[in-house]
BALOPA-314180 format. One line per field, with one value per residue (C-alpha): y, x, z. Coordinates in steps of 0.001 Angstrom, whole numbers, plus 500000, padded with zeros to 6 digits. Layout:
north: (Y/...)
east: (X/...)
up: (Z/...)
END
This chain:
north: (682274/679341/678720/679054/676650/674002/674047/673192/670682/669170/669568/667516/664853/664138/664062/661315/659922/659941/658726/655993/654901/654089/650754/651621/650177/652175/650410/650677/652606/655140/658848/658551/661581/661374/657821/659427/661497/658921/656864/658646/656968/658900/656615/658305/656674/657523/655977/656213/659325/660001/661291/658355/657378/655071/656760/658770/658400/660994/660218/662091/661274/660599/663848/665640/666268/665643/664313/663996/661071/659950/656359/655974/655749/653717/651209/650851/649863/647056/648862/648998/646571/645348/647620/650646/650873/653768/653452/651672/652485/653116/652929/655315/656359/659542/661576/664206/666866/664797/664966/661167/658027/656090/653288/652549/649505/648990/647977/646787/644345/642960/642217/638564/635603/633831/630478/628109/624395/622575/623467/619709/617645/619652/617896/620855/624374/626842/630697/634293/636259/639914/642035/645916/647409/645727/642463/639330/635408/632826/629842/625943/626375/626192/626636/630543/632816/635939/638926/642489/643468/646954/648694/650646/652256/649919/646813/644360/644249/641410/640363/637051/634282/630773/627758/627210/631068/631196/634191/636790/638384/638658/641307/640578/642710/641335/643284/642307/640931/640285/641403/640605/639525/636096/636110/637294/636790/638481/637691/638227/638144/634594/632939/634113/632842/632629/632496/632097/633602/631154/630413/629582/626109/626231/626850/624227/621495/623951/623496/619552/618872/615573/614119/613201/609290/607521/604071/603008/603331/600525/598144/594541)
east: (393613/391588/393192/396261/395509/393720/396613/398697/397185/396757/400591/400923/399081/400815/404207/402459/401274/404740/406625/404584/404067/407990/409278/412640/414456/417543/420444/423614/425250/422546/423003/423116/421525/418453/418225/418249/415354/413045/413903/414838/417908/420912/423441/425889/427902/431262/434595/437736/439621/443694/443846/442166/444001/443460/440823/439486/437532/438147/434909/434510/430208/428522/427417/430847/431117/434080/433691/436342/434770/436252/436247/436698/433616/432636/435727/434970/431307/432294/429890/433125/433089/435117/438542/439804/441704/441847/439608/437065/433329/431982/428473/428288/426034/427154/426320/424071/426554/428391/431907/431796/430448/428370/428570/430819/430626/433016/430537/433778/434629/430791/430905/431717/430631/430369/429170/428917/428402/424595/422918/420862/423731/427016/428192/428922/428515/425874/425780/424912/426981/426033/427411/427291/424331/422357/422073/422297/422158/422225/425106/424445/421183/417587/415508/416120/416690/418201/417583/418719/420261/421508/422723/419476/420444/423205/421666/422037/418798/417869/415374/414714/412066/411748/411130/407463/406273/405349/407050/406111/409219/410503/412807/414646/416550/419871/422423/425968/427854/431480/433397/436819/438457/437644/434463/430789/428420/425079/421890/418061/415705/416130/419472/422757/424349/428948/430067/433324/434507/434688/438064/438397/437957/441686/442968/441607/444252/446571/448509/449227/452510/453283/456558/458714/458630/462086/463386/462878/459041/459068/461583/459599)
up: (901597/901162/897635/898850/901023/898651/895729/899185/900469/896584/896219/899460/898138/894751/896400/898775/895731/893672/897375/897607/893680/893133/893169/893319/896267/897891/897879/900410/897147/897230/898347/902635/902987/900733/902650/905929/904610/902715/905340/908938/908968/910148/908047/906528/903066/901631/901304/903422/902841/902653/906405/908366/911513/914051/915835/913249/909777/907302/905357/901655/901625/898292/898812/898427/901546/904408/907874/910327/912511/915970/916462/919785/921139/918371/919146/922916/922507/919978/917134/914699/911957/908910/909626/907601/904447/902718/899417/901337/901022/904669/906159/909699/912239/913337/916479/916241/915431/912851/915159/916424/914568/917173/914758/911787/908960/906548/903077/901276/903464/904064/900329/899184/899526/903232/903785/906888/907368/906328/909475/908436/907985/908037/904334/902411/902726/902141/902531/901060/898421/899297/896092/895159/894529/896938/895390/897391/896294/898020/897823/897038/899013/897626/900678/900580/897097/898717/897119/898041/901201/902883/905712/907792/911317/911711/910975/907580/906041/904061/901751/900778/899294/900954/899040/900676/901080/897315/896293/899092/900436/903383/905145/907489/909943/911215/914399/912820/916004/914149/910667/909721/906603/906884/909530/910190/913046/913344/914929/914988/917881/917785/915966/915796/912528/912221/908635/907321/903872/901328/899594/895635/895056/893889/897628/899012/899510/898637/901805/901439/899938/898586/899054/896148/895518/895313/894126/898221/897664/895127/897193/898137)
END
């Protein structure tokens, strides 16, 4: 018995030892469940199945799965973000049962860059460009490097370097407020911060039409 109970306990410790060694980081790409156990988060990934309605997510997991999620909950406490489009990959917080998402994020439409005026002088835009696999970088700023960002219990995690902390990271842990096609708001403890999605540089101006000249234009 007290073998047993040695080889046990040594088993115990070298899958500590292997948890703990890896440096890989998870990803909002990664398998949800084996996330929700490395991590105790209940987030569930997929993408938007064929027989998604208005008040319910049909969500195939990366697990193979199918969910049929009701939204409505979801929907009445504002905790639904970024829309549904079939095709979409999906980020939820289900109830305990897996019937209901208590909260639902829509990854593809997170993705892209978003951008908001110089908080120091307002001249030209900075921002974050959060791209699959996790990656983030930031945009026409050089105070922060983003790195990696992903969804954890709801919230946008984000990792980052600022220009005077060497280069110890930072995580920071962000309650997304607002998604649309063209807008995001979220918030710490102590900021909230609005972005807007950038447009190509070609768009810009795009709406101003020029008239035509004509032989009056050149009359003294």
């Amino acid at each position: 018995m007290k073998k047993t109970l040695f080889f046990v306990a040594v088993a115990m410790v070298l899958i500590t030892m292997i948890g703990c060694g890896g440096k890989s980081q998870n990803v909002p790409f990664d398998n949800g469940d084996s996330l929700a156990i490395a991590n105790a988060d209940p987030t569930v990934y997929g993408v938007c199945g064929v027989e998604t309605t208005m008040n319910e997510l049909q969500l195939v997991t990366d697990n193979g799965d199918t969910l049929m999620l009701d939204l409505s909950a979801a929907i009445e406490n504002g905790k639904f973000f970024g829309g549904l489009q079939v095709g979409d990959r999906m980020a939820v917080v289900p109830n305990a049962d897996r019937t209901a998402a208590v909260m639902a994020i829509n990854q593809s439409t997170l993705m892209g860059n978003w951008v908001m005026p110089n908080p120091l002088d307002g001249s030209d835009e900075v921002g974050i460009r959060i791209k699959e696999g996790g990656i983030a970088e930031s945009i026409d700023q050089t105070s922060i490097d983003y790195r990696t960002w992903r969804l954890v219990r709801g919230q946008l995690e984000v990792v980052l370097v600022r220009e005077d902390g060497g280069e110890e990271e930072e995580t920071c842990l962000y309650d997304i407020i607002k998604l649309g096609p063209d807008s995001l708001v979220f918030k710490d403890a102590d900021d909230t911060y609005e972005y807007s999605r950038q447009r190509p540089k070609e768009e810009y101006g795009k709406d101003v039409k020029l008239e035509e000249s004509s032989l009056d234009d050149f009359k003294m």
